[in-house]
N, CA, C and O of each residue as an XYZ file, in Angstrom:
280
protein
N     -13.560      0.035    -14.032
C     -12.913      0.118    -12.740
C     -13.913     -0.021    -11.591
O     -13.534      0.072    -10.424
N     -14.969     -0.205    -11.861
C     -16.260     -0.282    -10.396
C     -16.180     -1.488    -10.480
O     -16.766     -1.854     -9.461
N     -15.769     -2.601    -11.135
C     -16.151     -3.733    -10.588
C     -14.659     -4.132    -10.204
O     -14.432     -4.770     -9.177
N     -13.778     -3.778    -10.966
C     -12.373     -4.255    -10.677
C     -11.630     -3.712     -9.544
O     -10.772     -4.419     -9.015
N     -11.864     -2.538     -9.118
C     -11.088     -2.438     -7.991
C     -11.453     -2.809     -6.923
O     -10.584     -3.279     -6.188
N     -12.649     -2.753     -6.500
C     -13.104     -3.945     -4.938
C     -12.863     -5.087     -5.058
O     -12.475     -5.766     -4.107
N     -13.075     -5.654     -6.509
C     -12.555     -7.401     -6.726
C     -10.835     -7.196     -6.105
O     -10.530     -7.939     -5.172
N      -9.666     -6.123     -6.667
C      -9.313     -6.789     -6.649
C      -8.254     -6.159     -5.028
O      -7.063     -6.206     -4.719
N      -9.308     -5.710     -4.484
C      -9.176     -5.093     -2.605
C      -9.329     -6.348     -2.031
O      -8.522     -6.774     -1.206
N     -10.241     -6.935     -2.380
C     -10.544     -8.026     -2.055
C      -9.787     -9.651     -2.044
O      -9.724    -10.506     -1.161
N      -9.230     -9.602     -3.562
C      -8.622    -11.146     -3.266
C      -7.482    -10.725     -3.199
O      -6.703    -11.631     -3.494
N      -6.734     -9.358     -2.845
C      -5.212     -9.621     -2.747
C      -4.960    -10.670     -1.642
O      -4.643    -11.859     -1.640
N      -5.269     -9.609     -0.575
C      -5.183    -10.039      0.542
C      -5.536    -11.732      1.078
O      -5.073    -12.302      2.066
N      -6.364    -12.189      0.204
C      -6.684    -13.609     -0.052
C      -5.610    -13.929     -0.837
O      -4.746    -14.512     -0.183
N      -5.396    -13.805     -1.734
C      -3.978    -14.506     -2.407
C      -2.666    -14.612     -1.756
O      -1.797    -15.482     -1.827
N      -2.743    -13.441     -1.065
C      -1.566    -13.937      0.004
C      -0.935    -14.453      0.789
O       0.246    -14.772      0.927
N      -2.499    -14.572      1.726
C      -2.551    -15.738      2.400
C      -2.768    -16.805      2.064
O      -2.544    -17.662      2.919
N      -3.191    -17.191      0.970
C      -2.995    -18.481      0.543
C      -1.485    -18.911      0.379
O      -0.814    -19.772      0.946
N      -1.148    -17.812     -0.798
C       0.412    -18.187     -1.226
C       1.152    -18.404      0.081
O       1.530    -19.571      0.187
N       1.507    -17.535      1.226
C       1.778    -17.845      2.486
C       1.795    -19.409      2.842
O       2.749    -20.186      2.887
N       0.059    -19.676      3.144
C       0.386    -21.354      3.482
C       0.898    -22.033      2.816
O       1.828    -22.695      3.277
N       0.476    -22.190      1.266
C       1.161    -22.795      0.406
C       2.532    -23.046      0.883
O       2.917    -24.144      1.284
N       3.456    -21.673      0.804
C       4.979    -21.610      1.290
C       5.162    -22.286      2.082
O       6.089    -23.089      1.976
N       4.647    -22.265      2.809
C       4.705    -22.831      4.545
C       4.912    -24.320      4.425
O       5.845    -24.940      4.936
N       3.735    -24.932      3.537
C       3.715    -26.303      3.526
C       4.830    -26.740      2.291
O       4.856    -27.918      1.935
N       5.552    -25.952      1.790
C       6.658    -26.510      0.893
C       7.970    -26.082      1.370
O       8.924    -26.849      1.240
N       8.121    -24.874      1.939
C       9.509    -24.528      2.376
C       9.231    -24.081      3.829
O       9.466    -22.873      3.837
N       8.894    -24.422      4.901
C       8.697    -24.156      5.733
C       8.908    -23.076      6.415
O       8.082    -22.167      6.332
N      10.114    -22.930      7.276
C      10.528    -21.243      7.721
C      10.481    -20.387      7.085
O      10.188    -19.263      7.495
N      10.915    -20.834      5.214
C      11.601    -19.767      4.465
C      10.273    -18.966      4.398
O      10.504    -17.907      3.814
N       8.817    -19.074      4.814
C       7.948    -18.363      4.671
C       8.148    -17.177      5.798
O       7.462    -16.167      5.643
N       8.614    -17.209      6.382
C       8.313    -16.308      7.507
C       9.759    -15.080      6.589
O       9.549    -13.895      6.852
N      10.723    -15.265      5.883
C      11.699    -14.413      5.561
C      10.521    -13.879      4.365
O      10.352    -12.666      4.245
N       9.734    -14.835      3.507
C       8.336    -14.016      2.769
C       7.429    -13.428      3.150
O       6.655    -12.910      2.346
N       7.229    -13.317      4.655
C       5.879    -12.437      5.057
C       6.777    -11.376      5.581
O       6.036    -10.445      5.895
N       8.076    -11.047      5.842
C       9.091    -10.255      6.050
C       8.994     -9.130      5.226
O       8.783     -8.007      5.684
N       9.158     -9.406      3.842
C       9.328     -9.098      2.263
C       8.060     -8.398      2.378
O       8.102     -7.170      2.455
N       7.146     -8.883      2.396
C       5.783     -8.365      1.855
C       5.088     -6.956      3.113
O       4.340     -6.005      2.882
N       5.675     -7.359      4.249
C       5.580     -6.671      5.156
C       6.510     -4.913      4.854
O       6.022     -3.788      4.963
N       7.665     -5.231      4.540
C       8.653     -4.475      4.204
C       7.806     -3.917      2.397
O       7.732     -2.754      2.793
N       7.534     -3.880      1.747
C       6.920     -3.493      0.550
C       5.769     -2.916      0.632
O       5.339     -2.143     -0.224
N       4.937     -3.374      2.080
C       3.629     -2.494      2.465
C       4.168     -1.332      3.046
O       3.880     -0.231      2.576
N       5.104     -1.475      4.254
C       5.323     -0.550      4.912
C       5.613      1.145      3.985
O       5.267      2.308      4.195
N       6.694      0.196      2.572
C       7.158      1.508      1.655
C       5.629      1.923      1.000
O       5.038      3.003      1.021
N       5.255      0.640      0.426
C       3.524      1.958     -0.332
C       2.858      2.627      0.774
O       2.195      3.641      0.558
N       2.970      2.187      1.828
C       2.347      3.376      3.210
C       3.056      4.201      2.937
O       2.614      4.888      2.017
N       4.423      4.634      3.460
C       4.843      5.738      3.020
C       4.866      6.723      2.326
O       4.906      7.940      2.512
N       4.822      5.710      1.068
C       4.908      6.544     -0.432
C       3.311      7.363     -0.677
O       3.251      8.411     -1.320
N       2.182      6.766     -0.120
C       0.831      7.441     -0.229
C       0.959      8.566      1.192
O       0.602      9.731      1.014
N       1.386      8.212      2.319
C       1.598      9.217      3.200
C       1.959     10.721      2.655
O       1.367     11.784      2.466
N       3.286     10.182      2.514
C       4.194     11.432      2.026
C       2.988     12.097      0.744
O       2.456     13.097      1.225
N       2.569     11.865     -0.387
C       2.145     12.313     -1.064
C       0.747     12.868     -0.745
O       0.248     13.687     -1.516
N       0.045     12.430      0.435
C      -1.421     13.051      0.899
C      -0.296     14.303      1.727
O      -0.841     15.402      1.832
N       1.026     14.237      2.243
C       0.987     15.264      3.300
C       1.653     16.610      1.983
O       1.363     17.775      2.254
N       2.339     16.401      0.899
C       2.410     17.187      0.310
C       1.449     17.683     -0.906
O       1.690     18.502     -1.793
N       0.317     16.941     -0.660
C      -0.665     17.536     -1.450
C      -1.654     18.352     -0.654
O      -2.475     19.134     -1.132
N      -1.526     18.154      0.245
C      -2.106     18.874      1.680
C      -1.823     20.435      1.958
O      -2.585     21.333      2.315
N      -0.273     20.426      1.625
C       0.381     21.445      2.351
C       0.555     22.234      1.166
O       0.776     23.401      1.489
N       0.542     22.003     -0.543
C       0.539     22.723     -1.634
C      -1.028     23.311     -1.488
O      -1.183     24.499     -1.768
N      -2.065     22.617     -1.111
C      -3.611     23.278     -1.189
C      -3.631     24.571      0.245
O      -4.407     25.513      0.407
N      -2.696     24.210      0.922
C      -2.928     25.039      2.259
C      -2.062     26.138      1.684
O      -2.378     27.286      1.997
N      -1.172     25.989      1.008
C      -0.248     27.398      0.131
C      -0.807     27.705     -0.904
O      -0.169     28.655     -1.358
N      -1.709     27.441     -1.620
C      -2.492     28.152     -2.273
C      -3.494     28.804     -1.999
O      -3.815     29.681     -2.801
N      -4.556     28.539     -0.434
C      -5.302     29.161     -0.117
C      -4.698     30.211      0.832
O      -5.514     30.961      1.369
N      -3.642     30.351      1.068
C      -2.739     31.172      1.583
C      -2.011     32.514      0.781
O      -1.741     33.621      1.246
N      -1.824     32.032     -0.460
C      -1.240     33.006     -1.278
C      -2.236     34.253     -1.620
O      -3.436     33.994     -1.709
N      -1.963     35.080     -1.740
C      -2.505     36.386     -2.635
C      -2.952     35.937     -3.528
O      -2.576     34.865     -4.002
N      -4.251     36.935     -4.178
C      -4.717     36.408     -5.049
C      -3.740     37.873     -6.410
O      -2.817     38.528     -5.926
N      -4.147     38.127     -7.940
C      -3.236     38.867     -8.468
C      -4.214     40.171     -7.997
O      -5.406     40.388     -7.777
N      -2.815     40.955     -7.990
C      -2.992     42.515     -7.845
C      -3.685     43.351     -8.832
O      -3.785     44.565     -8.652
């Protein structure tokens, strides 16, 4: 995983934009309803890592909160 996950931080975002032009130069508009899509699928994994840093956050802040045993 040390070499594979910066590789592959790296060419997503390159593959996309490629695939993008590609689109572009074969179906023209219909690319822009695909950078729509992909836009809409980032927005949810933002979320989905949000939500899960804010409730892993707030379980460590209730545990350093709780009593320890009697």
């Amino acid at each position: 995983m040390r070499i594979a996950k910066p590789f592959f931080i790296v060419t997503t975002p390159i593959g996309l934009a490629l695939g993008l032009y590609e689109g572009w130069r074969l179906a023209g508009g219909l690319v822009v309803i695909m950078a729509m899509m992909i836009a809409l699928v980032g927005a949810a994994m933002l979320s989905v890592v949000l939500t899960v840093r804010r409730e892993r956050r707030a379980a460590g802040q209730a545990d350093r909160e709780s009593p320890g045993p009697p």
